[in-house]
N, CA, C and O atoms as a Maestro MAE file, in Angstrom:
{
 s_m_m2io_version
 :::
 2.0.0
}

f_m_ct {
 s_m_title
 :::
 protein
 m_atom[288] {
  # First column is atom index #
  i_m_mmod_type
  r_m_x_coord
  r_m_y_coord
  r_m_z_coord
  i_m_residue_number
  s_m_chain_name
  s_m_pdb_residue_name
  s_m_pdb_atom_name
  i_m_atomic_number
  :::
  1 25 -35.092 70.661 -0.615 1 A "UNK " " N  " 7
  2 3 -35.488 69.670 -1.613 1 A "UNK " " CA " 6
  3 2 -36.928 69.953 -2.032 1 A "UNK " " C  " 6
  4 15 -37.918 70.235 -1.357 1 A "UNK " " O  " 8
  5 25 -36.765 69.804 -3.260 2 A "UNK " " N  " 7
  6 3 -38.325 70.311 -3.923 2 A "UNK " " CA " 6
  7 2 -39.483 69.092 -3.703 2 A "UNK " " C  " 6
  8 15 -38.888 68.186 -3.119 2 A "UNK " " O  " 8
  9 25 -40.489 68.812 -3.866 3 A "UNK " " N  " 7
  10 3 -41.509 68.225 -3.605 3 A "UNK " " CA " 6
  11 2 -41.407 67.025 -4.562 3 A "UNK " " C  " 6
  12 15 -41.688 65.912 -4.118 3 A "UNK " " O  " 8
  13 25 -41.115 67.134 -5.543 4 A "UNK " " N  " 7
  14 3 -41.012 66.180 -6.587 4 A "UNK " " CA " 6
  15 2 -39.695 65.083 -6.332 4 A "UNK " " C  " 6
  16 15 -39.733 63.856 -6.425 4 A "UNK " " O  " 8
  17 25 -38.490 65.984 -5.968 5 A "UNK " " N  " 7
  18 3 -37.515 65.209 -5.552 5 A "UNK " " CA " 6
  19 2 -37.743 64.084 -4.389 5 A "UNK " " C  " 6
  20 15 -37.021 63.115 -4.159 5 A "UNK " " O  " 8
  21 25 -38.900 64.459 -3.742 6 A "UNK " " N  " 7
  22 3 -38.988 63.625 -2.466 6 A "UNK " " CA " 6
  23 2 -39.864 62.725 -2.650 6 A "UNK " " C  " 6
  24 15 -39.562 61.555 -2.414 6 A "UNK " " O  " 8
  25 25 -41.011 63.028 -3.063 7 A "UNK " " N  " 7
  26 3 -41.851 61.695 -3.953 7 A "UNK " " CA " 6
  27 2 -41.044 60.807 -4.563 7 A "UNK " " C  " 6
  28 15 -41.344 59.629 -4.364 7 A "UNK " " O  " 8
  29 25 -40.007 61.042 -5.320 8 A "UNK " " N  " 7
  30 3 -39.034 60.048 -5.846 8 A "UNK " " CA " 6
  31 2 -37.873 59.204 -5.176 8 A "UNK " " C  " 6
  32 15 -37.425 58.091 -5.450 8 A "UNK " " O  " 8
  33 25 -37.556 60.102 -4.232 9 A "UNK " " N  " 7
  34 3 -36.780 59.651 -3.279 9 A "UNK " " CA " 6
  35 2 -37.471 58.444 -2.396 9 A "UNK " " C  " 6
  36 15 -37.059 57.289 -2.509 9 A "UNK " " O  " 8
  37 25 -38.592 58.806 -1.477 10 A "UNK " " N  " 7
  38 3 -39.464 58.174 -0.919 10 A "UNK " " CA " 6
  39 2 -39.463 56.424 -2.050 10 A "UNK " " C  " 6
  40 15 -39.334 55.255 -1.686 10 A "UNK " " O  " 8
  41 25 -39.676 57.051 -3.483 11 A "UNK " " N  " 7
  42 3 -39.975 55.614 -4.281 11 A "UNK " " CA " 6
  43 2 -39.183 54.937 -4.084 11 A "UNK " " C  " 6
  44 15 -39.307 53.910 -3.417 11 A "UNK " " O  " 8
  45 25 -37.849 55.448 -4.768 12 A "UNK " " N  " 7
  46 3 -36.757 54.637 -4.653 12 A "UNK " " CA " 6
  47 2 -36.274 54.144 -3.221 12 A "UNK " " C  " 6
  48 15 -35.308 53.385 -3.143 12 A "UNK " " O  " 8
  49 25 -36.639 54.378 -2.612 13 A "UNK " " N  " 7
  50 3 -36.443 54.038 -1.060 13 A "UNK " " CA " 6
  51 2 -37.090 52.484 -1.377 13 A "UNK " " C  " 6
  52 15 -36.549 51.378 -1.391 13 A "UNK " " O  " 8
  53 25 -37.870 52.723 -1.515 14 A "UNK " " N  " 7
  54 3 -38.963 51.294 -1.521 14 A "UNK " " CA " 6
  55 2 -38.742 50.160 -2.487 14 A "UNK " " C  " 6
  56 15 -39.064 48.972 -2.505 14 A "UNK " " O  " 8
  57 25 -37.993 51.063 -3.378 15 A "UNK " " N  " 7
  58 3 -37.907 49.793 -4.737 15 A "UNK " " CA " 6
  59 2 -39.162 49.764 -5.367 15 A "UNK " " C  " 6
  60 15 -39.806 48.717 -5.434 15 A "UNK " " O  " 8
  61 25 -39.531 50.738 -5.794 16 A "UNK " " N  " 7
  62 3 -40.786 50.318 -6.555 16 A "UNK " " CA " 6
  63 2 -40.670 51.458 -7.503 16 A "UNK " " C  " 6
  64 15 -39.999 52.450 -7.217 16 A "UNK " " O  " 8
  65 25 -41.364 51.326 -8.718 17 A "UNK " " N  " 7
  66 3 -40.934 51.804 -10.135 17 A "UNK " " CA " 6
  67 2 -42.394 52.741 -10.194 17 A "UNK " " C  " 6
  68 15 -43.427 52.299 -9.691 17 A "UNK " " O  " 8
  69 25 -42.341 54.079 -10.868 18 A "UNK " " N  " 7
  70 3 -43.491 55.076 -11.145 18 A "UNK " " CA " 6
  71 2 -44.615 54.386 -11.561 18 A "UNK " " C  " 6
  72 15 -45.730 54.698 -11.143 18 A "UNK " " O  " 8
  73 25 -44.450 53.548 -12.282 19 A "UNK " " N  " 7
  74 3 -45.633 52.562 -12.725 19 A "UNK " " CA " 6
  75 2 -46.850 51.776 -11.572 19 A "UNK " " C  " 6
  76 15 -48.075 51.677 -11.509 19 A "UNK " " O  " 8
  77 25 -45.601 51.306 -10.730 20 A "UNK " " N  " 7
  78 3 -46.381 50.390 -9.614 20 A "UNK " " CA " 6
  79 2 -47.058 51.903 -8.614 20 A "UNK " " C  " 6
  80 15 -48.286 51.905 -8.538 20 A "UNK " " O  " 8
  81 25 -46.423 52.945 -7.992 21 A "UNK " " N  " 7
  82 3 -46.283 53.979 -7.315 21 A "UNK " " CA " 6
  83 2 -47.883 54.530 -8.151 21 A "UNK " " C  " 6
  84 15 -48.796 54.578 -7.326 21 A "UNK " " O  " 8
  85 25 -48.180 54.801 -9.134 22 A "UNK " " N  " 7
  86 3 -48.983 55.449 -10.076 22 A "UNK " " CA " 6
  87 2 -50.192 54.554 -9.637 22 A "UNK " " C  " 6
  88 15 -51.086 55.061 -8.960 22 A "UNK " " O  " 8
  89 25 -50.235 53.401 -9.959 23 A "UNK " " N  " 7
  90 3 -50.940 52.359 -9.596 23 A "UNK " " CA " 6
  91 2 -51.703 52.290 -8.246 23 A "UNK " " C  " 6
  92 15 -52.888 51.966 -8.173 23 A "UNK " " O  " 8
  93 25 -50.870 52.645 -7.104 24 A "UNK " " N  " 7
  94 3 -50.998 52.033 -5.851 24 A "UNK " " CA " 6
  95 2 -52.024 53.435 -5.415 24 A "UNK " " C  " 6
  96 15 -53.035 53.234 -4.742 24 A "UNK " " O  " 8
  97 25 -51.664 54.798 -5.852 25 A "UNK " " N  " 7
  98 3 -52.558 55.861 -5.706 25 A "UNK " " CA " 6
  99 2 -53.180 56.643 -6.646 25 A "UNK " " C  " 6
  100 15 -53.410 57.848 -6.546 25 A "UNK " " O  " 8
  101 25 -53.472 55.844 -7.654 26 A "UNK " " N  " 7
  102 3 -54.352 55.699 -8.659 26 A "UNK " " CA " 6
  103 2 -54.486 56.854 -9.741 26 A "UNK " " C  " 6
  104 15 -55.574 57.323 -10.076 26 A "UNK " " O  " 8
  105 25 -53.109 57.309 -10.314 27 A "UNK " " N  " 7
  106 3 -53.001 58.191 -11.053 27 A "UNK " " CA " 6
  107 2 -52.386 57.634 -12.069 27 A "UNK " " C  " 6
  108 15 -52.421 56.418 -11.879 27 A "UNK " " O  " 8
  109 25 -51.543 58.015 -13.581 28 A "UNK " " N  " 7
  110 3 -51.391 57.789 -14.661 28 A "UNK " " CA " 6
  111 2 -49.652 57.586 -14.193 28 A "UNK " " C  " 6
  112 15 -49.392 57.960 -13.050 28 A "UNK " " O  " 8
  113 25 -48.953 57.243 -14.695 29 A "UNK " " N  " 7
  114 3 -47.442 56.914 -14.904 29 A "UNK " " CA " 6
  115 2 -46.894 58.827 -15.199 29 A "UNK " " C  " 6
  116 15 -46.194 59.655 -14.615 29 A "UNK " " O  " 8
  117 25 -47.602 58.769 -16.253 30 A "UNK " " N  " 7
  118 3 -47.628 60.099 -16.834 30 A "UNK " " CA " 6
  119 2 -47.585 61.343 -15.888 30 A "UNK " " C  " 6
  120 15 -46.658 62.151 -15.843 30 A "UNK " " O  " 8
  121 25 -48.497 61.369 -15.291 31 A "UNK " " N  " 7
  122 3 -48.869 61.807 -13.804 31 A "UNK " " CA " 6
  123 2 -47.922 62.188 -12.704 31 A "UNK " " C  " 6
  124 15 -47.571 63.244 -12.178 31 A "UNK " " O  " 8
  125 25 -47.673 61.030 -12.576 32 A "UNK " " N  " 7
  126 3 -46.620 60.666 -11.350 32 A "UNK " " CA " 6
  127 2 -45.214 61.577 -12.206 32 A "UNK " " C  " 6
  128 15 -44.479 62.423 -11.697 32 A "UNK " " O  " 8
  129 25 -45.194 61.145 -13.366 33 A "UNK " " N  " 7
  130 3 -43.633 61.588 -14.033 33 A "UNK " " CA " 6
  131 2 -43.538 63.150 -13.073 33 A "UNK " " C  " 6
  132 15 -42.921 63.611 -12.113 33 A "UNK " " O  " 8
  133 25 -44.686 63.589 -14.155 34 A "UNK " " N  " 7
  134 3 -44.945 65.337 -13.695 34 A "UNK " " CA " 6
  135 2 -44.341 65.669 -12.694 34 A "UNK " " C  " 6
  136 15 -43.378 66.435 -12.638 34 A "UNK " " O  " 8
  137 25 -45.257 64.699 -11.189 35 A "UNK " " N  " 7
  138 3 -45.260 65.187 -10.236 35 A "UNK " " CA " 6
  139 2 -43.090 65.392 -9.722 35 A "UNK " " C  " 6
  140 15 -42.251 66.218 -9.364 35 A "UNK " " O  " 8
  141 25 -43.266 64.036 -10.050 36 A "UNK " " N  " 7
  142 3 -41.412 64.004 -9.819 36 A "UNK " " CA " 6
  143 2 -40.734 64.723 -10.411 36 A "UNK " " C  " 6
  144 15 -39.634 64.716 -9.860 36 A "UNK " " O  " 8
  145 25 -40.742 65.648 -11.607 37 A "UNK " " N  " 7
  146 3 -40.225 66.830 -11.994 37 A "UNK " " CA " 6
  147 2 -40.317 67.668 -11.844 37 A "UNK " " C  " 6
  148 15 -39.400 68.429 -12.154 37 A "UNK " " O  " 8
  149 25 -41.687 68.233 -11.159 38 A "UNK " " N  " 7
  150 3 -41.709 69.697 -10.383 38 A "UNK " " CA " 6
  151 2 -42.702 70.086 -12.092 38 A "UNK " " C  " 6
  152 15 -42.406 71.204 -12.514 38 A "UNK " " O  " 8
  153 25 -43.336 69.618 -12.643 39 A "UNK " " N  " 7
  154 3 -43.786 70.462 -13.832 39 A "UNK " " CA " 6
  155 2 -45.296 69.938 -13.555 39 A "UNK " " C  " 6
  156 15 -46.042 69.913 -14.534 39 A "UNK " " O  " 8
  157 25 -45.768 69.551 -12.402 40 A "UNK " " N  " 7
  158 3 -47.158 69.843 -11.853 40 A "UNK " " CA " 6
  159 2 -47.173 69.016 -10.513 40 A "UNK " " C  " 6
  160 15 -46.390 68.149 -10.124 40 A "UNK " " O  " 8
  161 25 -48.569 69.669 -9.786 41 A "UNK " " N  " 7
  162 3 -48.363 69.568 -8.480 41 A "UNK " " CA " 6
  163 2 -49.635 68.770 -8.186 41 A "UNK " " C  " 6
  164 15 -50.733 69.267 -8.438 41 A "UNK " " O  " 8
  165 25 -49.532 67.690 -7.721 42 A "UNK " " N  " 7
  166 3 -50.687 66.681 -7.160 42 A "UNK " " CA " 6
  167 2 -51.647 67.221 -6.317 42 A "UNK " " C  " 6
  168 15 -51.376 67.913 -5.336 42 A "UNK " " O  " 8
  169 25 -52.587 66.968 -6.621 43 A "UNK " " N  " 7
  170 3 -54.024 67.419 -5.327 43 A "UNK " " CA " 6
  171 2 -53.736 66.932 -4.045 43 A "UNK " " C  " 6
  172 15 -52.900 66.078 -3.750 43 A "UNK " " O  " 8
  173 25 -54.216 67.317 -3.581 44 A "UNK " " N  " 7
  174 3 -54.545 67.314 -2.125 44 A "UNK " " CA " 6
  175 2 -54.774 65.586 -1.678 44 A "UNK " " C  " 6
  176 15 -53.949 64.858 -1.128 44 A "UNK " " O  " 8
  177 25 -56.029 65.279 -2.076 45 A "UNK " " N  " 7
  178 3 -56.095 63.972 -2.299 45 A "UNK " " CA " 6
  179 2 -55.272 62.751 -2.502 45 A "UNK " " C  " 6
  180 15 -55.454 61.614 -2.066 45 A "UNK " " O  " 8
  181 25 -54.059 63.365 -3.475 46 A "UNK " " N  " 7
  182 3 -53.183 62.225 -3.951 46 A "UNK " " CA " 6
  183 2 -52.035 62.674 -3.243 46 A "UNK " " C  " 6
  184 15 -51.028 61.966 -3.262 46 A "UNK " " O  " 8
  185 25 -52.042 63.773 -2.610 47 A "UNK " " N  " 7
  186 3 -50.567 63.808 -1.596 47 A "UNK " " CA " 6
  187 2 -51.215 63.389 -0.381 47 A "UNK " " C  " 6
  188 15 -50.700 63.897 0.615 47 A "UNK " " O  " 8
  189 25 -51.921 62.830 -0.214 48 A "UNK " " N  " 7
  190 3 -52.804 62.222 1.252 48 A "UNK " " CA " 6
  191 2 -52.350 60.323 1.286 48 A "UNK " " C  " 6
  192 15 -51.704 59.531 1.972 48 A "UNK " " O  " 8
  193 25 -53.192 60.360 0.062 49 A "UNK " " N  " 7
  194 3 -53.068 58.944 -0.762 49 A "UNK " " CA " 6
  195 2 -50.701 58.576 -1.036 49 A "UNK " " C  " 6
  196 15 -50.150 57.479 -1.129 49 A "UNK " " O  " 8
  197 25 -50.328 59.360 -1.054 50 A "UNK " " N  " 7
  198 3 -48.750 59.145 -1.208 50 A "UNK " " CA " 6
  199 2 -48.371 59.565 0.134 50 A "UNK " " C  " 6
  200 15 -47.310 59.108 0.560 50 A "UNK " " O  " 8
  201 25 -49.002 60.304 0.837 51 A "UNK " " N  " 7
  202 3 -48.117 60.268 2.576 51 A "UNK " " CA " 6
  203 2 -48.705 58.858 3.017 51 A "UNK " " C  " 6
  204 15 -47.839 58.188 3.579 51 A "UNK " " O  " 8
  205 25 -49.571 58.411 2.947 52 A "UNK " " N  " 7
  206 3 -50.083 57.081 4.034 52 A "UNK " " CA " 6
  207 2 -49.663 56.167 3.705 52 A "UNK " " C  " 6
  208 15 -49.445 55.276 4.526 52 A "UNK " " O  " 8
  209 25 -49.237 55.929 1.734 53 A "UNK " " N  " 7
  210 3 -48.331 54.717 1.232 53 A "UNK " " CA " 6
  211 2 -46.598 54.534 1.851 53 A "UNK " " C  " 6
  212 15 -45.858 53.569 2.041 53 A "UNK " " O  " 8
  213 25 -46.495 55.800 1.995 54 A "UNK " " N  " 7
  214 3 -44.998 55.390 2.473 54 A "UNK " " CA " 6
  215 2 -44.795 55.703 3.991 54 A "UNK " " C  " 6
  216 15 -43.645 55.523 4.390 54 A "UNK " " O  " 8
  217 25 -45.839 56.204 5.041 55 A "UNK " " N  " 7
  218 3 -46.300 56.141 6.215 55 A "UNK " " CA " 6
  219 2 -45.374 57.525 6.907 55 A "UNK " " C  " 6
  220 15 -44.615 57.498 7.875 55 A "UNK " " O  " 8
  221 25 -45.791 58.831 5.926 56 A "UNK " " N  " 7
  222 3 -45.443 60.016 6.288 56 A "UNK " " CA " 6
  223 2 -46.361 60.887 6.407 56 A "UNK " " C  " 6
  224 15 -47.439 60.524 5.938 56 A "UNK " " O  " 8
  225 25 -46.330 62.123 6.959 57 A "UNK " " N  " 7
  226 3 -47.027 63.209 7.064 57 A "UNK " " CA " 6
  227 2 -47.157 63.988 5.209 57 A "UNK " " C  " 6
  228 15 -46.484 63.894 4.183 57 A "UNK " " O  " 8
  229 25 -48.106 64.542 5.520 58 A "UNK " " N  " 7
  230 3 -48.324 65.300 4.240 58 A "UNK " " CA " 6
  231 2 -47.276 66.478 3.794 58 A "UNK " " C  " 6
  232 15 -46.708 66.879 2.778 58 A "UNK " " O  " 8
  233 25 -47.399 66.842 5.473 59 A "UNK " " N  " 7
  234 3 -46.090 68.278 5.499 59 A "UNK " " CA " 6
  235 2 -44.413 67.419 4.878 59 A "UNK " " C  " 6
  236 15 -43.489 67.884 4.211 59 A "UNK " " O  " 8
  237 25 -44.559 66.482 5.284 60 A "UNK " " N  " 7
  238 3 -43.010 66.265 4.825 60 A "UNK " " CA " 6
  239 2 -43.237 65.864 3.804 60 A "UNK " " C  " 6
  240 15 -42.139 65.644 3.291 60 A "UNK " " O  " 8
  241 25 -44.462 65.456 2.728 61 A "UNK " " N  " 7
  242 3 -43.999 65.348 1.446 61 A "UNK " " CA " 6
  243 2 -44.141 66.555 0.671 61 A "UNK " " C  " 6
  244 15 -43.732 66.430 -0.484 61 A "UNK " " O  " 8
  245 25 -44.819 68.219 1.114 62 A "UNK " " N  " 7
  246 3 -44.838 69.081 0.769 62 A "UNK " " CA " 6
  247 2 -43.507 69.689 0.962 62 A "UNK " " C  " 6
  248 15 -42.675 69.897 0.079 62 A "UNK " " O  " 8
  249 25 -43.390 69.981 2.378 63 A "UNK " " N  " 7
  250 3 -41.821 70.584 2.468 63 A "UNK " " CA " 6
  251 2 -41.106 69.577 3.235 63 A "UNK " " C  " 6
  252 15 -41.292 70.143 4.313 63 A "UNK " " O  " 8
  253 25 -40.633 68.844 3.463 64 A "UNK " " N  " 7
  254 3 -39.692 68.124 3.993 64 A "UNK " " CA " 6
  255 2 -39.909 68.084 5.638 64 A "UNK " " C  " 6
  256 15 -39.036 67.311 6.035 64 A "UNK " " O  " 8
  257 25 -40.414 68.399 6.395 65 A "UNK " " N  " 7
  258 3 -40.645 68.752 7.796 65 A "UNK " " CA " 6
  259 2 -39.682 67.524 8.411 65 A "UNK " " C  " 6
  260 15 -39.738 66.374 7.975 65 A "UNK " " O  " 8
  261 25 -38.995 67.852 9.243 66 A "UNK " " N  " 7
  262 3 -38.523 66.459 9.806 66 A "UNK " " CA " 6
  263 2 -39.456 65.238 10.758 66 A "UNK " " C  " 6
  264 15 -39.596 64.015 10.739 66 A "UNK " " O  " 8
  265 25 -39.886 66.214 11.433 67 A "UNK " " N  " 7
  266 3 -40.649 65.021 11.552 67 A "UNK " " CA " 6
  267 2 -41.894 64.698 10.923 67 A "UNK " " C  " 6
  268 15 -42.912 65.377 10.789 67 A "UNK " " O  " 8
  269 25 -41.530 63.151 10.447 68 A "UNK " " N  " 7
  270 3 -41.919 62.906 8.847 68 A "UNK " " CA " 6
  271 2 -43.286 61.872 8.886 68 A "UNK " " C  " 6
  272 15 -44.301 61.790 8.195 68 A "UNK " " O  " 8
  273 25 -42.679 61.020 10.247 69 A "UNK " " N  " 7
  274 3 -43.909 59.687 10.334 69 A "UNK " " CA " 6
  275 2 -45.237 60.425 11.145 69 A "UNK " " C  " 6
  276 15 -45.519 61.449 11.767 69 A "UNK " " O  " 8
  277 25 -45.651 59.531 10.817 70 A "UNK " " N  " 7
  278 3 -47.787 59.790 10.937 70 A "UNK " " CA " 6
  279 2 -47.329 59.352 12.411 70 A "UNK " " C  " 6
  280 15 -46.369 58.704 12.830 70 A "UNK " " O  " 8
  281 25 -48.333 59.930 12.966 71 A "UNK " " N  " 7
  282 3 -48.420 59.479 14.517 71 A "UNK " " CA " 6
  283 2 -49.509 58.693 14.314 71 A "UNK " " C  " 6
  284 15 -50.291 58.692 13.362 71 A "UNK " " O  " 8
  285 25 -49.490 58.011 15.311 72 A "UNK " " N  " 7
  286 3 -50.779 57.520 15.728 72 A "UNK " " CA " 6
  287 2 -50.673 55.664 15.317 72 A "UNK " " C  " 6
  288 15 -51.629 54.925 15.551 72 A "UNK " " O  " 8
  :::
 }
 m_bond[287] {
  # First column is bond index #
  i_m_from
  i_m_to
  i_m_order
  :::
  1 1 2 1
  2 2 3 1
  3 3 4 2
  4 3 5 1
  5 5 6 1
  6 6 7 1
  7 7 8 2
  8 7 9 1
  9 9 10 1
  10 10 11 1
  11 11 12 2
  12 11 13 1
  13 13 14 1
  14 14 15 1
  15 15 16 2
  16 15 17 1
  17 17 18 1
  18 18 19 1
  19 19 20 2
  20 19 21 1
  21 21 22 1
  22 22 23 1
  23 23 24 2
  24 23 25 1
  25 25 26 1
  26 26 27 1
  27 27 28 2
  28 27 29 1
  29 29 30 1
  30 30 31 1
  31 31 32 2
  32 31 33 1
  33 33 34 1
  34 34 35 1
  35 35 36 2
  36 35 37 1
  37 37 38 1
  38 38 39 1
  39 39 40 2
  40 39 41 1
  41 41 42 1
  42 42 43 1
  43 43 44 2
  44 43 45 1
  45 45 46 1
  46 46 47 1
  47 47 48 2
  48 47 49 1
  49 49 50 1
  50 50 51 1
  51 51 52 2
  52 51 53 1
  53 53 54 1
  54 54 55 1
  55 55 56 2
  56 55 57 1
  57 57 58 1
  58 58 59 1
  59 59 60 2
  60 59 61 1
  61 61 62 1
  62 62 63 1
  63 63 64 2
  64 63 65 1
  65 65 66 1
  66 66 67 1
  67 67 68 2
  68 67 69 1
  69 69 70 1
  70 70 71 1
  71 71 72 2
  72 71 73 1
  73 73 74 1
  74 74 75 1
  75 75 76 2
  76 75 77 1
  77 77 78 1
  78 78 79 1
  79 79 80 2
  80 79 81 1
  81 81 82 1
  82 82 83 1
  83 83 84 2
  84 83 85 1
  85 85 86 1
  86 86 87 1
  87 87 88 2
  88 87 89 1
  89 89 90 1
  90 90 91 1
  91 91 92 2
  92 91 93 1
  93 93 94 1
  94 94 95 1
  95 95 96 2
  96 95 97 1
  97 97 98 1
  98 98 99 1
  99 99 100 2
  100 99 101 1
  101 101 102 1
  102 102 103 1
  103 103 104 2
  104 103 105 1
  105 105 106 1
  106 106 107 1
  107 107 108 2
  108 107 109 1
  109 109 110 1
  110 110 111 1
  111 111 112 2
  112 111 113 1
  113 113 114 1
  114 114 115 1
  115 115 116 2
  116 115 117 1
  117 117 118 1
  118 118 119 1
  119 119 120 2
  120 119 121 1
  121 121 122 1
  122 122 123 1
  123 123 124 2
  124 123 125 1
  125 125 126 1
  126 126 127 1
  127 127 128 2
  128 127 129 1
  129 129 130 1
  130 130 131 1
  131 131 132 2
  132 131 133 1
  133 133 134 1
  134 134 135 1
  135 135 136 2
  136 135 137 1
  137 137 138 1
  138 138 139 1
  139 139 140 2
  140 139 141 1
  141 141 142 1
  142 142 143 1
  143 143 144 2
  144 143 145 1
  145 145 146 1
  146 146 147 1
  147 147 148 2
  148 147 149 1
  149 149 150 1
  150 150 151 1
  151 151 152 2
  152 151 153 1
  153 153 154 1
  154 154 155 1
  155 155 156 2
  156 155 157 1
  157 157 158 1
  158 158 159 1
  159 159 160 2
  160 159 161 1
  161 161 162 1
  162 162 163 1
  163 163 164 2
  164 163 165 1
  165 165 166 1
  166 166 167 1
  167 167 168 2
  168 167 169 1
  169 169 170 1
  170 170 171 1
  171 171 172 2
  172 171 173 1
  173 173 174 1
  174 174 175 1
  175 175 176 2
  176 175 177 1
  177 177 178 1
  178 178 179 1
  179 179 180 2
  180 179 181 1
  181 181 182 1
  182 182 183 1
  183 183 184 2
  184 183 185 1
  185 185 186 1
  186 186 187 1
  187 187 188 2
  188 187 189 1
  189 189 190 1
  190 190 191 1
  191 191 192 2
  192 191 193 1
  193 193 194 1
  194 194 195 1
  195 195 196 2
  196 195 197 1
  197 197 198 1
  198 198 199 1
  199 199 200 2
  200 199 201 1
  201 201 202 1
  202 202 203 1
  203 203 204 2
  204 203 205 1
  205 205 206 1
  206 206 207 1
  207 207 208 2
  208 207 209 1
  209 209 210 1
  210 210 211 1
  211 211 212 2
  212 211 213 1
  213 213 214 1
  214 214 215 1
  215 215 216 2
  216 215 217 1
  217 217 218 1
  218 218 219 1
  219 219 220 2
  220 219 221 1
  221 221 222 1
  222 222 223 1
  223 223 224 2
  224 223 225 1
  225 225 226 1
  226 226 227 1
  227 227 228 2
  228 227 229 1
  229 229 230 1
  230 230 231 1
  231 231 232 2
  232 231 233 1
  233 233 234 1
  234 234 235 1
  235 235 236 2
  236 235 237 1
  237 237 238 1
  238 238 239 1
  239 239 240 2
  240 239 241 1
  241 241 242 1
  242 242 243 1
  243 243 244 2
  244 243 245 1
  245 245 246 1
  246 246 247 1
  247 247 248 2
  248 247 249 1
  249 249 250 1
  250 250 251 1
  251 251 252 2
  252 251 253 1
  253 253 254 1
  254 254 255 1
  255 255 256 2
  256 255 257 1
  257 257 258 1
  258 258 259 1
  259 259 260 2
  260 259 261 1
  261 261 262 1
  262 262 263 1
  263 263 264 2
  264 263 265 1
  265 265 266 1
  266 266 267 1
  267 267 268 2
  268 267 269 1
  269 269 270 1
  270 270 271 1
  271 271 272 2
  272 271 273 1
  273 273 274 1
  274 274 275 1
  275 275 276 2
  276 275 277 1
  277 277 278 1
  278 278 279 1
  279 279 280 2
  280 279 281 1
  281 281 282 1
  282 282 283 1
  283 283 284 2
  284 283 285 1
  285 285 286 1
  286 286 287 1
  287 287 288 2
  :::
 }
}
């Protein structure tokens, strides 16, 4: 699963719409679209800011790693 697919997946998990998601880690709707299509790739920063919102590792929102939750 590509990177974008899982950012979206992760959303819809939650019930929450690109808008609110965009919002919560402070990028554009627009933005976020991208990222969920694979037609650009979020910084570092904002895949930090999207692993801690949905309480995963960075690696599993890059490649899927199974084990997914943050320790600690």
């Amino acid at each position: 699963m590509k990177l974008g697919k899982r950012i979206s997946k992760l959303r819809e998990q939650r019930h929450i719409t690109q808008g609110e998601l965009a919002q919560i880690i402070g990028v554009t709707r627009a933005a976020l679209s991208h990222y969920e299509n694979d037609r650009r790739q979020p910084d570092y920063e904002t895949l930090i800011k999207i692993a801690r919102f949905f309480s995963v590792s960075v690696e599993y929102v890059m490649e899927g790693e199974h084990n997914n939750h943050i320790q600690g």
